[in-house]
Backbone as a printed PyTorch tensor [residue, N CA C, xyz], in Angstrom:
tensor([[[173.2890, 141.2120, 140.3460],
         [172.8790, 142.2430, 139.4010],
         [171.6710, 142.9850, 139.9710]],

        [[171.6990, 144.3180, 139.6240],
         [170.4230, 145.0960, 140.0450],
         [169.1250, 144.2720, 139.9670]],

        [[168.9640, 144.0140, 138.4650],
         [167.6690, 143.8210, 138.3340],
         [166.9450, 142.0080, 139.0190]],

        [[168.0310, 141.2890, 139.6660],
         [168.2630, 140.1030, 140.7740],
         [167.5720, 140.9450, 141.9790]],

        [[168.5430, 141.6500, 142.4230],
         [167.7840, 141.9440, 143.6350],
         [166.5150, 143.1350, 143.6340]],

        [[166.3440, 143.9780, 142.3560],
         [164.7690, 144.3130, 142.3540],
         [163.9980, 143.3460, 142.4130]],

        [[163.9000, 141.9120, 141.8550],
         [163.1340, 140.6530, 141.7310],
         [162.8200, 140.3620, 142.7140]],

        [[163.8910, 140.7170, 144.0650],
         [163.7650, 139.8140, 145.2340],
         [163.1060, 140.6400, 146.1510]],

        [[163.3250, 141.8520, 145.7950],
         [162.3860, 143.0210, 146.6080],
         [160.9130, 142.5750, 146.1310]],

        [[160.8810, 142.6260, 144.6770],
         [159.3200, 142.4480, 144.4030],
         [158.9490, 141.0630, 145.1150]],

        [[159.7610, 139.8390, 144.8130],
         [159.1340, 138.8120, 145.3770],
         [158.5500, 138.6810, 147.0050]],

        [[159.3110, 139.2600, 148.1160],
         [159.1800, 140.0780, 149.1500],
         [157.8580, 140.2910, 149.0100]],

        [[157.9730, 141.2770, 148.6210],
         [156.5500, 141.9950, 148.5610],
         [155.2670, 141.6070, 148.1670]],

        [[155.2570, 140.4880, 146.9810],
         [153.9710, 140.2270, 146.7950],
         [153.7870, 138.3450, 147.5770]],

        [[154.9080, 138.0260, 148.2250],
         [154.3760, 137.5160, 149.2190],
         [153.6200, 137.7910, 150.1150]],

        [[154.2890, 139.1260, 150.9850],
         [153.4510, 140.0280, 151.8790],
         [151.8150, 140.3650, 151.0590]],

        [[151.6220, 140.8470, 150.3530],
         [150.2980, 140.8230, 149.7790],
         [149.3360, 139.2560, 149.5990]],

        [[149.8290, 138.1660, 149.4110],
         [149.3500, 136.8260, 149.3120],
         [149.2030, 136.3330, 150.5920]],

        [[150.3020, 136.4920, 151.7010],
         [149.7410, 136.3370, 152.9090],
         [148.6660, 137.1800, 153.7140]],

        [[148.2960, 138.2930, 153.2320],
         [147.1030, 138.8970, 153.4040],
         [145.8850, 138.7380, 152.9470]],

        [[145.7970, 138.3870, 151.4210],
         [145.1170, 137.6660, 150.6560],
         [144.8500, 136.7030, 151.6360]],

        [[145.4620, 135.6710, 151.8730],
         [145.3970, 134.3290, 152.2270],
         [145.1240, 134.2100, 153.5780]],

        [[145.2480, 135.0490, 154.5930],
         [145.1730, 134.5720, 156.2740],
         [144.1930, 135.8580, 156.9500]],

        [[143.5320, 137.0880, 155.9170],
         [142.6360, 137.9290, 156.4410],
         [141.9320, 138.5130, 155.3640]],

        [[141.7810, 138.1160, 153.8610],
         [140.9670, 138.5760, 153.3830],
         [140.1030, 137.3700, 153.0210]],

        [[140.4340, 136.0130, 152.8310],
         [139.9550, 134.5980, 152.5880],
         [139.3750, 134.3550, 153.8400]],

        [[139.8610, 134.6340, 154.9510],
         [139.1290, 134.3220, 156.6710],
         [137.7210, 134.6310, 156.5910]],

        [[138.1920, 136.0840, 156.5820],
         [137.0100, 137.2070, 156.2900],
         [135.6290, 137.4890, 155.1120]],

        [[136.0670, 136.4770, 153.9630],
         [134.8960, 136.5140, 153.2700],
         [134.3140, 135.1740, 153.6850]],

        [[134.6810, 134.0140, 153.9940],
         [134.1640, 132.6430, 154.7050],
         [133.6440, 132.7960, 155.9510]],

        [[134.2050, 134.1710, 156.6460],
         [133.4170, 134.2040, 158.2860],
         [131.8510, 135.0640, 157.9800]],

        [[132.2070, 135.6720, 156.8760],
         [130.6040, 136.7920, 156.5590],
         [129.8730, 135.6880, 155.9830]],

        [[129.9710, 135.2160, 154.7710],
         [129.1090, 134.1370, 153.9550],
         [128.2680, 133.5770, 155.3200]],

        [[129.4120, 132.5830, 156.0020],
         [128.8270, 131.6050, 157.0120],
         [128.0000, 132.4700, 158.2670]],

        [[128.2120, 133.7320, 158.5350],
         [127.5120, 134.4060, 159.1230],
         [125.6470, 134.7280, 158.6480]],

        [[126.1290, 135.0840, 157.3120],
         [124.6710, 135.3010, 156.4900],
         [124.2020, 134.4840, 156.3040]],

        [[124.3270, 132.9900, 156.1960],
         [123.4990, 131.7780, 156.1350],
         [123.2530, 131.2830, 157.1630]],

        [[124.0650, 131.4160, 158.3260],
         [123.7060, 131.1160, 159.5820],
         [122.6430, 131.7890, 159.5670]],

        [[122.4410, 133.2860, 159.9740],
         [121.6500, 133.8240, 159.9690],
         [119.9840, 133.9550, 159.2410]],

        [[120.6880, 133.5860, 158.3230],
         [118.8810, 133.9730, 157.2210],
         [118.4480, 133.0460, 157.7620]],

        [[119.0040, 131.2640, 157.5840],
         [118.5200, 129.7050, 157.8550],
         [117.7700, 129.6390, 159.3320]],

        [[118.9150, 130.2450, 160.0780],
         [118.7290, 129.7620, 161.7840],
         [117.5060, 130.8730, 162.6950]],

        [[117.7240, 131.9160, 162.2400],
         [117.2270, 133.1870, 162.6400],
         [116.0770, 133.5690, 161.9090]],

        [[116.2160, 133.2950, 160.5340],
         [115.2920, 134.0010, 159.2840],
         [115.6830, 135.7520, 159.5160]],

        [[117.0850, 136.0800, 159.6300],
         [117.4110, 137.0950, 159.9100],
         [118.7210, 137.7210, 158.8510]],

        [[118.8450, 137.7570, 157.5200],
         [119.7640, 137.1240, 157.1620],
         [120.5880, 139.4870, 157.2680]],

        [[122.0770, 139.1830, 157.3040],
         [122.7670, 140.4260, 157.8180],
         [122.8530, 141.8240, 156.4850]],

        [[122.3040, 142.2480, 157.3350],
         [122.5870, 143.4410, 156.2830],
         [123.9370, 144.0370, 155.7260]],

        [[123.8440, 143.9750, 154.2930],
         [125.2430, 144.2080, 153.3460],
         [125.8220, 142.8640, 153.3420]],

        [[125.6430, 141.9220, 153.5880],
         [126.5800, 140.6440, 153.5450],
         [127.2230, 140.4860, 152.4630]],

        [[125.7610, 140.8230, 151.3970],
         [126.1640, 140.1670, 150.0100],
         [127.2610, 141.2940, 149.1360]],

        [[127.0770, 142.5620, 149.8690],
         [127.5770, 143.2370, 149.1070],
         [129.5880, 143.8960, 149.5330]],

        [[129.4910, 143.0150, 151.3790],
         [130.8210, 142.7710, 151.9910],
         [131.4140, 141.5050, 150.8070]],

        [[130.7810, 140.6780, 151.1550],
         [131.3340, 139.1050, 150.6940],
         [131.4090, 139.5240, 149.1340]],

        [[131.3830, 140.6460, 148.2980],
         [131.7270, 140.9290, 146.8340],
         [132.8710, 141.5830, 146.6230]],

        [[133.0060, 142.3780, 147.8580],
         [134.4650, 143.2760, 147.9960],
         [135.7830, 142.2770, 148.4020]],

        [[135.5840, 141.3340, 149.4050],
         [136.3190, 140.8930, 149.6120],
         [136.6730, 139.7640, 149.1080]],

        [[135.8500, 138.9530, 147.9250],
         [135.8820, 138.1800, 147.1180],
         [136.9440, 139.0640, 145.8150]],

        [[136.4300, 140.3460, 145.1890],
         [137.5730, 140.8040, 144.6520],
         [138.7490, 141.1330, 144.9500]],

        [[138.7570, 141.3010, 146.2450],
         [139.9910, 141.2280, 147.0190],
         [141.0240, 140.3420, 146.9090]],

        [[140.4570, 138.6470, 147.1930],
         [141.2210, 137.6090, 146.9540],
         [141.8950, 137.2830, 145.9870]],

        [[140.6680, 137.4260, 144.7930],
         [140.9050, 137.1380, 143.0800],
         [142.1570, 138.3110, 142.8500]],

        [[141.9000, 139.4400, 143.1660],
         [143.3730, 140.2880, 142.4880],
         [144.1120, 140.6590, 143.4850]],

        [[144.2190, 140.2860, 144.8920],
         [145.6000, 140.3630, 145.6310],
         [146.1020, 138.7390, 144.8700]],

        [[145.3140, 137.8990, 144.8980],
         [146.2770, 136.5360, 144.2090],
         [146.6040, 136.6960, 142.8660]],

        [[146.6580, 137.2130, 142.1220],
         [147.4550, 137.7660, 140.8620],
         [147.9340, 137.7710, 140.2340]],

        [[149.4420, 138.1900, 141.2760],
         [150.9150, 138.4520, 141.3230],
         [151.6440, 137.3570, 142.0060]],

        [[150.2910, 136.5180, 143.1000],
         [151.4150, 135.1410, 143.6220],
         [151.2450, 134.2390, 142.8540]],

        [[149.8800, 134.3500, 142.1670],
         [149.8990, 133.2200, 140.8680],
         [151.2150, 133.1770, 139.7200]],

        [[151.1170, 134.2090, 139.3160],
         [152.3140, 134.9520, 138.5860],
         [153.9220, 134.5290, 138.3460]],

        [[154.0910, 134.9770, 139.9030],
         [155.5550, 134.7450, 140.5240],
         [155.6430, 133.0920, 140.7380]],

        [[154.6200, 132.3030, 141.0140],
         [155.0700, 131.0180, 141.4420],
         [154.6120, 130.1040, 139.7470]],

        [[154.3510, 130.9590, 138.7800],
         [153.8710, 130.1520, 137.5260],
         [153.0620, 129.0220, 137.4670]],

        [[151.7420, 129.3060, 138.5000],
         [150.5640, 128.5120, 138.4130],
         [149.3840, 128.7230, 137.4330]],

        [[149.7500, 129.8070, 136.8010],
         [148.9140, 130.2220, 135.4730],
         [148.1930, 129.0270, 134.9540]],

        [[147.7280, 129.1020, 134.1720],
         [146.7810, 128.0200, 132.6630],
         [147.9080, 128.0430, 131.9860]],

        [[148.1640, 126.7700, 131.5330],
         [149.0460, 127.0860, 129.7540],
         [148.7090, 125.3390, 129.7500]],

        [[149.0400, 125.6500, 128.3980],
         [148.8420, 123.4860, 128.2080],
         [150.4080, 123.2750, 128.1490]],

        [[150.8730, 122.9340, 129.0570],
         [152.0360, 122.2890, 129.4350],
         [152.3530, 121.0510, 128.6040]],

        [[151.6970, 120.6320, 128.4640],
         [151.6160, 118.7490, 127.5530],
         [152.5610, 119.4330, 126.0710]],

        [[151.4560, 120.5350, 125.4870],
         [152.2270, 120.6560, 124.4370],
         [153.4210, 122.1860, 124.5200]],

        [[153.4480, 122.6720, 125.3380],
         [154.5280, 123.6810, 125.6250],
         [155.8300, 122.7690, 126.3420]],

        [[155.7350, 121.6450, 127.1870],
         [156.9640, 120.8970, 127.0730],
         [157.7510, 120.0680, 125.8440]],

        [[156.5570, 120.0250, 124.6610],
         [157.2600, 119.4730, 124.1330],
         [158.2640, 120.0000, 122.7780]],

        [[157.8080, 121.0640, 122.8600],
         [158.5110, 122.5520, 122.4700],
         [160.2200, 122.6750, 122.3210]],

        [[160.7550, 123.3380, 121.3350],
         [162.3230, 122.9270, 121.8800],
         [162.2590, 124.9260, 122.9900]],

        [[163.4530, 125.2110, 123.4380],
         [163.5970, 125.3580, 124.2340],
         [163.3090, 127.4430, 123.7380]],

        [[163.8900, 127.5550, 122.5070],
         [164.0230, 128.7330, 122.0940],
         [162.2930, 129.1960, 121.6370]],

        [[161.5400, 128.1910, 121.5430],
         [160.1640, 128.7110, 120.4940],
         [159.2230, 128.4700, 122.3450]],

        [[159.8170, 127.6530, 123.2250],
         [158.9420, 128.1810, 124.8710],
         [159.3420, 129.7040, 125.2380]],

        [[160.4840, 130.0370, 124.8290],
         [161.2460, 130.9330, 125.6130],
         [160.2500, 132.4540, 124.7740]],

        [[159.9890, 131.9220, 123.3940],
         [159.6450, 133.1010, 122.6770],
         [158.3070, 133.3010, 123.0370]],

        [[157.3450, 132.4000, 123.1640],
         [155.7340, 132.1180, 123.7040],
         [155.7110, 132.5150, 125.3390]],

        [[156.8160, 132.2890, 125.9390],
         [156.9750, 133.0130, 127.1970],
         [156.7330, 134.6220, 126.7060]],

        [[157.8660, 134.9330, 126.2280],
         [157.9800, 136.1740, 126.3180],
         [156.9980, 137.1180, 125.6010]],

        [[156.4210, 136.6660, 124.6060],
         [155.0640, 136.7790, 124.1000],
         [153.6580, 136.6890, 124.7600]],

        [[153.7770, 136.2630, 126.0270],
         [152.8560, 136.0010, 126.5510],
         [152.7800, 137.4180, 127.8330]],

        [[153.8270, 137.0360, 128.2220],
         [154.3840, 138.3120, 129.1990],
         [153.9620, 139.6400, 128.5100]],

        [[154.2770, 139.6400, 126.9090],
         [154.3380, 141.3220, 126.7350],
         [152.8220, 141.8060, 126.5810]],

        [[151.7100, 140.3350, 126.0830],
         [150.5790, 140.7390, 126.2890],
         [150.0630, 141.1450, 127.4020]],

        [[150.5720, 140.0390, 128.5290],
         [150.1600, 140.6690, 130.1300],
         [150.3890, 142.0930, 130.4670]],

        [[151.5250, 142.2180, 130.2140],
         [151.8930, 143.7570, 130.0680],
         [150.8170, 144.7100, 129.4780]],

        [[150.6940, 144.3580, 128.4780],
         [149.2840, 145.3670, 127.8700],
         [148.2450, 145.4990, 128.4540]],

        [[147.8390, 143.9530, 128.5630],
         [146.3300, 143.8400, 128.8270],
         [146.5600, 144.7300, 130.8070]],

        [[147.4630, 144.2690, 131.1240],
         [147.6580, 144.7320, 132.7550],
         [147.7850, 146.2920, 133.0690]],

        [[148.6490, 146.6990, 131.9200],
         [148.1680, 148.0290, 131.4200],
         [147.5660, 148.3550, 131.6720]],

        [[146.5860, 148.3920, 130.6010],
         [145.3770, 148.6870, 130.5140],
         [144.8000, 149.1600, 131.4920]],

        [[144.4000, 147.6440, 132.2420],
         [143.4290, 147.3630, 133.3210],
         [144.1480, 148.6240, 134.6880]],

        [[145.4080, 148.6590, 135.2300],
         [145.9540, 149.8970, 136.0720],
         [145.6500, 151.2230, 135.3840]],

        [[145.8310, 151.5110, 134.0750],
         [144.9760, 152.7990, 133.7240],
         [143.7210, 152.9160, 134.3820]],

        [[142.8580, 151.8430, 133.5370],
         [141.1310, 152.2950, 133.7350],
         [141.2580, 152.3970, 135.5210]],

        [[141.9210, 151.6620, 136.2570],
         [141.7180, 151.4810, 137.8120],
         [142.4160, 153.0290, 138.3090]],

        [[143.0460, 153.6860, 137.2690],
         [143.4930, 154.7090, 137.9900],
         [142.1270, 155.8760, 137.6490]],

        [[141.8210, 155.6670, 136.2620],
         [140.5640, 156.0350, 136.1060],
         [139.4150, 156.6820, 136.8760]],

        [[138.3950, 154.9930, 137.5480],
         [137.9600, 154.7740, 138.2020],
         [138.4290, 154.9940, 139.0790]],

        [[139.5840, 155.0500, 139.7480],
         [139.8250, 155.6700, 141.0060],
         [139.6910, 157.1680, 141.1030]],

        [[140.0690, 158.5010, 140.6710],
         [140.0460, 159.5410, 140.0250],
         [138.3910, 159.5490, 140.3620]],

        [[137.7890, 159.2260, 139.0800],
         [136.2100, 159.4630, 139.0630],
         [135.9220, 159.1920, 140.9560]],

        [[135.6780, 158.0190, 141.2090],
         [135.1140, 157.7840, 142.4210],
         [135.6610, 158.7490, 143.5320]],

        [[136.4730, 159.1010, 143.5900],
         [136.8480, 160.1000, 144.3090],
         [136.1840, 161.5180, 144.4620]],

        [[135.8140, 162.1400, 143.5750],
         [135.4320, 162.9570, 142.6750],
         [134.1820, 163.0520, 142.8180]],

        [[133.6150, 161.8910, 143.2100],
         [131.4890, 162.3700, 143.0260],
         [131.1660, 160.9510, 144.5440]],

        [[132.2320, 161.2910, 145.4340],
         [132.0750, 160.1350, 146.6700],
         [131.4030, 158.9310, 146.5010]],

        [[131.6590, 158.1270, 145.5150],
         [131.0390, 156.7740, 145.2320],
         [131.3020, 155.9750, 146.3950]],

        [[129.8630, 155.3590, 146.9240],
         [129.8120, 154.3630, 148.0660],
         [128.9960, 153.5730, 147.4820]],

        [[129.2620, 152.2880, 148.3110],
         [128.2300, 151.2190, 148.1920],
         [126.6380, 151.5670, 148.6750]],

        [[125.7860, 150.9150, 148.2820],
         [124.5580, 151.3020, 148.2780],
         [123.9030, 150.6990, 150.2890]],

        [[124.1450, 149.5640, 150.2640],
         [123.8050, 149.3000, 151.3480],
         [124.8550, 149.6390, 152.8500]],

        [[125.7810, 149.5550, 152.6190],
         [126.9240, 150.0560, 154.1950],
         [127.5660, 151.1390, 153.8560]],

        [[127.3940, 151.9360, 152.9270],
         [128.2410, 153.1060, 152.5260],
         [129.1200, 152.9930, 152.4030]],

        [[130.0410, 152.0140, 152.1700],
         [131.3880, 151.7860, 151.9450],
         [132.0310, 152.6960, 151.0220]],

        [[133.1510, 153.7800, 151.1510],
         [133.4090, 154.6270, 150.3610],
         [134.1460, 153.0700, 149.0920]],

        [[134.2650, 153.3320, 147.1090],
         [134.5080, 152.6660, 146.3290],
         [136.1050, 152.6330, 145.9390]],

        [[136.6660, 153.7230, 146.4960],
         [137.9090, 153.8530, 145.9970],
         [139.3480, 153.2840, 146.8870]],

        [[139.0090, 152.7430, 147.6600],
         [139.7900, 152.1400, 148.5230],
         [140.1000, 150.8500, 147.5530]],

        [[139.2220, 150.1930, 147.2840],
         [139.1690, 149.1100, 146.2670],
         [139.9060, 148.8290, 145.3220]],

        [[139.3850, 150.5060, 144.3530],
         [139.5870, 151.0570, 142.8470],
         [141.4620, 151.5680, 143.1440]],

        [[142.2660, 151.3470, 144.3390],
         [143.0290, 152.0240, 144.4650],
         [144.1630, 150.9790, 145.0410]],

        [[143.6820, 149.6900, 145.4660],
         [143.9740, 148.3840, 145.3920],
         [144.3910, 147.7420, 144.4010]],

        [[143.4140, 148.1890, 143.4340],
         [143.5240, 147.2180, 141.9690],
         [144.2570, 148.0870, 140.8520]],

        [[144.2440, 149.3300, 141.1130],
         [145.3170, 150.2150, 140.7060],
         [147.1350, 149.5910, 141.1720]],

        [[147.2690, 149.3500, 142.1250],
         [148.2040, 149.0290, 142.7290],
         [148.5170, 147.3300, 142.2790]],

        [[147.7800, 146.5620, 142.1870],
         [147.6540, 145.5120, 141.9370],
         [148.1830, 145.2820, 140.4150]],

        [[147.5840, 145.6700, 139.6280],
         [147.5760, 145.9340, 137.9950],
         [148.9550, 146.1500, 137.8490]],

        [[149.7470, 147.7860, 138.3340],
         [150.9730, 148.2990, 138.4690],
         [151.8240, 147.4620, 138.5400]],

        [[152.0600, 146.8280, 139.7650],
         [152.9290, 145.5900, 140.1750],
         [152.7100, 144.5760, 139.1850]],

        [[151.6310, 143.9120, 138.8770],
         [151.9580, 143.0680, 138.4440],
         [152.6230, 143.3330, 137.0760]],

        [[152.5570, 144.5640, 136.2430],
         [152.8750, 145.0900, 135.1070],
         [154.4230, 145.0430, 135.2210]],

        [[154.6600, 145.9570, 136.4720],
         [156.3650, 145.6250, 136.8010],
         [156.8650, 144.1010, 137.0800]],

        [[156.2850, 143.5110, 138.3140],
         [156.5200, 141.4630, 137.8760],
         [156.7500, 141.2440, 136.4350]],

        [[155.9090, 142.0040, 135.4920],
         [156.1390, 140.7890, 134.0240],
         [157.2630, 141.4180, 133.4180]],

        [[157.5240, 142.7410, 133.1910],
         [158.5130, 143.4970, 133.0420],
         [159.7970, 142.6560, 133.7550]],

        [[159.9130, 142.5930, 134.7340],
         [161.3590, 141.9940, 135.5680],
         [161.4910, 140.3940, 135.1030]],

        [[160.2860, 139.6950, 135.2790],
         [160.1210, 138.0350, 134.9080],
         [160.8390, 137.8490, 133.4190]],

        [[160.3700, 139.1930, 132.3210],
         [160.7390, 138.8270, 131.2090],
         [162.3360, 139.2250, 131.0520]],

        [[162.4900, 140.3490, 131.6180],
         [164.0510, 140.6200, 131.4100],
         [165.0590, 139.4550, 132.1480]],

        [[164.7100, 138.5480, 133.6260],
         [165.0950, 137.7510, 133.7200],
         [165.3830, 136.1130, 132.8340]],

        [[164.2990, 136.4990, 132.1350],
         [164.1610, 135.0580, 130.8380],
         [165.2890, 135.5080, 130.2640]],

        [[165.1510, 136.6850, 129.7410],
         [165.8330, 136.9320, 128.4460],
         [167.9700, 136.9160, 128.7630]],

        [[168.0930, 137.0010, 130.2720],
         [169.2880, 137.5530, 130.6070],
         [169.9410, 136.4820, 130.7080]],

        [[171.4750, 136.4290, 130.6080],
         [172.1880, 135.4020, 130.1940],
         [172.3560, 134.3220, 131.3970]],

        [[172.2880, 132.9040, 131.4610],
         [171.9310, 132.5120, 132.4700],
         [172.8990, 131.9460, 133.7530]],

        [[173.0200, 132.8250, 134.9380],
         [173.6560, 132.3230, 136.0170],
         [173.1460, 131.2690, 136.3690]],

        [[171.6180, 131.7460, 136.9160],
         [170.6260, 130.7480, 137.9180],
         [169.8180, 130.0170, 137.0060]],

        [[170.2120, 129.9680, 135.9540],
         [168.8560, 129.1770, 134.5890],
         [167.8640, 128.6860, 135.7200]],

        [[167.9190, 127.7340, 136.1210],
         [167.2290, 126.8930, 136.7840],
         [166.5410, 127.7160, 138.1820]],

        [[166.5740, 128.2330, 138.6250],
         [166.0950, 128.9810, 139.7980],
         [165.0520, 130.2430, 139.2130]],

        [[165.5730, 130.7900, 137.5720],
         [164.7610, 131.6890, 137.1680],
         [163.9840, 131.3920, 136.1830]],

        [[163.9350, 130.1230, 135.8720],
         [162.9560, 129.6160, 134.9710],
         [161.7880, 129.1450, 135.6860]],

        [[161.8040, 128.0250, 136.7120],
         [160.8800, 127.5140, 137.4460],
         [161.0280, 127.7490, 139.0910]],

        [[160.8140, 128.7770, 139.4970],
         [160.9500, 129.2680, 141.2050],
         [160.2110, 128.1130, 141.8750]],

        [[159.7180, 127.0250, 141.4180],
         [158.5080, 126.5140, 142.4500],
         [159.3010, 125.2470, 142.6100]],

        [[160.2340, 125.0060, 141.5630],
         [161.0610, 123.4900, 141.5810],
         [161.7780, 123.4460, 142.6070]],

        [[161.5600, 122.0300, 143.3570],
         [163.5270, 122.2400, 144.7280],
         [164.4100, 121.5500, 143.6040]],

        [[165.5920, 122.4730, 144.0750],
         [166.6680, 121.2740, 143.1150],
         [167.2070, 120.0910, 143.7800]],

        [[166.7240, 120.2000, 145.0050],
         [167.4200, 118.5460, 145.4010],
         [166.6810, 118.0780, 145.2870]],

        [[165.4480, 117.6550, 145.2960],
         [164.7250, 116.3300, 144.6480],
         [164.5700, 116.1440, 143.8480]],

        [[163.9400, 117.3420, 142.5990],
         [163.4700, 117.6300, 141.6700],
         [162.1380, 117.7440, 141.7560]],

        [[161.7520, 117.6290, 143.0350],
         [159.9130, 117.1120, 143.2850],
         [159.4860, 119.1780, 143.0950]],

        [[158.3960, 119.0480, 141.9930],
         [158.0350, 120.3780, 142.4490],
         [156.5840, 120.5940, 143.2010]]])
């Protein structure tokens, strides 16, 4: 079905974003930190903008990981009492939960388109390396979007009659062991 393989395009894709997250934006805020403490401690020299690199790329991590949190359903929920749930009143708290994400994710891609717009507009840079702001603001625009479409596709997959039950309920389970 179409909306199967849009899923698999998106999933695609915000892998590719998590492995970036994960192998050059996580590198990169642990190589500056350890740079600036090397530095201030060893040198009494500590690097100019560190603190204000190691903030960009700290938001970096937090909302490129997102959408892989998302897709692999490592979220918060109290599981203890959502397993013990019958199957139709999880399915409805799922989907209830999703349509808030939707909003609240909303939201948050508006104001980022916002803020992107404005910063553009009156050249907002960082104070210490000049870092132009909208590269960021245009990230998390993008970020927000997707993940708005993820909950959109996640929920129409709940709701759709079930081929793969098991493959589209819990993506993180193997079915031959059951070990997830």
């Amino acid at each position: 079905m179409i909306v199967e393989k849009f899923a698999n395009a998106l999933r695609w894709l915000i892998n590719l974003i998590h492995l970036f997250a994960s192998f050059v934006a996580l590198p990169a805020l642990a190589l500056v930190i350890a740079a600036d403490v090397t530095m201030r401690y060893f040198v009494n020299q500590p690097i100019l903008g560190a603190v204000e690199a190691s903030q960009f790329l700290l938001l970096l991590v937090f909302t490129l990981g997102l959408n892989f949190t998302t897709l692999t359903q490592k979220h918060i929920r109290m599981d203890l009492l959502f397993d013990m749930m019958p199957r139709w009143m999880q399915l409805g708290i799922e989907v209830l939960s999703m349509f808030c994400g939707i909003i609240l994710f909303g939201a948050l891609a508006r104001q980022s388109f916002d803020d992107y717009h404005f910063s553009i507009m009156i050249s907002d840079a960082t104070e210490e390396l000049n870092i132009p702001i909208w590269p960021f603001q245009f990230i998390m625009l993008i970020v927000f979007s997707l993940l708005c479409v993820q909950l959109v596709v996640t929920t129409l997959l709940k709701l759709m009659p079930a081929s793969k039950t098991a493959e589209r309920q819990r993506p993180d389970v193997i079915e031959e062991t059951g070990v997830e």
